[in-house]
C-alpha positions in Angstrom: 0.0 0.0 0.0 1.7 3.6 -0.8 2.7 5.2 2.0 1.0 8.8 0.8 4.1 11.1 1.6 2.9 14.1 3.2 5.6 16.5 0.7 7.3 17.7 -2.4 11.3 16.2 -1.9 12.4 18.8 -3.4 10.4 22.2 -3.0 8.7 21.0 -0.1 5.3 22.2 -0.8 2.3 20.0 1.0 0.8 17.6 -0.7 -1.8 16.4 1.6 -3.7 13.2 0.6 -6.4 14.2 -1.6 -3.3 16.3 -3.6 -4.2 16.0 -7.5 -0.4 17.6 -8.4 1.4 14.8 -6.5 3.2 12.8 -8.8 5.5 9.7 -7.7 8.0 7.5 -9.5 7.6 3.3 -9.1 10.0 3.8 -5.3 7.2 6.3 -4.2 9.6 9.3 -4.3 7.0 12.1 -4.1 7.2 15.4 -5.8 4.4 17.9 -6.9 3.7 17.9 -10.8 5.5 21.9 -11.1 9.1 20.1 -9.9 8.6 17.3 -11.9 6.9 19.3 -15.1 9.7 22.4 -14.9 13.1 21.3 -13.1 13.1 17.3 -13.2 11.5 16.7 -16.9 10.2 13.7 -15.8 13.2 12.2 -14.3 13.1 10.9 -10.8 16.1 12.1 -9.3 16.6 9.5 -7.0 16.3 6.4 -9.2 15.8 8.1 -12.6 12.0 6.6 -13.2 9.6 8.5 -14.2 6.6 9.8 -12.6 2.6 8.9 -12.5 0.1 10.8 -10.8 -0.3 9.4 -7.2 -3.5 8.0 -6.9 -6.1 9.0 -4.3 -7.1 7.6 -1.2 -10.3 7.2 -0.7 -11.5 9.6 2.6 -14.2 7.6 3.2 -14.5 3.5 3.6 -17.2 2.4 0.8 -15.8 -1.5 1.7 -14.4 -2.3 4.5 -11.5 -1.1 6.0 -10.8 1.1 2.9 -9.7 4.7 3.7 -7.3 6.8 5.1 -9.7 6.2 8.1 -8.3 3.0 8.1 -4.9 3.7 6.5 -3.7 7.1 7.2 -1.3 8.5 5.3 2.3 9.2 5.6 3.3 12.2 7.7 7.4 11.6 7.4 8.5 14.4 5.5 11.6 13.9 2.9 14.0 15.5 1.0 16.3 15.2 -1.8 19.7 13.3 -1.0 21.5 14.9 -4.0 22.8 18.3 -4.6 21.4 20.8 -7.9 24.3 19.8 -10.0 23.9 16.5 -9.4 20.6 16.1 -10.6 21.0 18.7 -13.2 23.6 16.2 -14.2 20.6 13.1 -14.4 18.1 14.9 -15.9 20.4 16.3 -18.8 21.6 12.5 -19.2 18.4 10.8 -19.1 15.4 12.9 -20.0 15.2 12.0 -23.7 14.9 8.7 -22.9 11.5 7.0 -22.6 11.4 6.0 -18.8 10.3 2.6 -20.0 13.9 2.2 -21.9 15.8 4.1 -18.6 
């Protein structure tokens, strides 16, 4: 079950759990769409993946045990592990590729 992080990694807007511009990469690295859309170009810079909108927990259970009632998000915030350059670095070596042949 995805943990729901409760922040952008690297601006570190919120992005609370009903967050439509949350996007995450297939480790769960969480970044809002603007960081991903304008400074990463859909490169994670952690693991170089690309990104998918995080899906949306549902607030309320409609079947049981089935909501962040039952399964509250994340609320560990994180931030990157690599400096600018280095991820300027990533992005400028890996963005033209399809993340699927990364």
């Amino acid at each position: 079950m995805l943990e729901l992080r409760p922040n952008c990694e690297m601006c570190d807007c919120d992005l609370p759990p009903e967050a439509t511009n949350a996007r995450i990469c297939s480790y769960e690295c969480t970044f809002c769409a603007t960081c991903v859309d304008t400074v990463l170009q859909n490169v994670c810079p952690n693991c170089a993946g690309g990104f998918v909108p995080r899906p949306i927990r549902p607030a309320m259970a409609r079947r049981t045990s089935t909501s962040r009632l039952h399964h509250p998000p994340g609320d560990k915030r994180r931030s990157l592990k690599h400096d600018m350059d280095n991820i300027k670095a990533l992005v400028a070596a890996t963005k033209d590729l399809p993340p699927e042949q990364r």
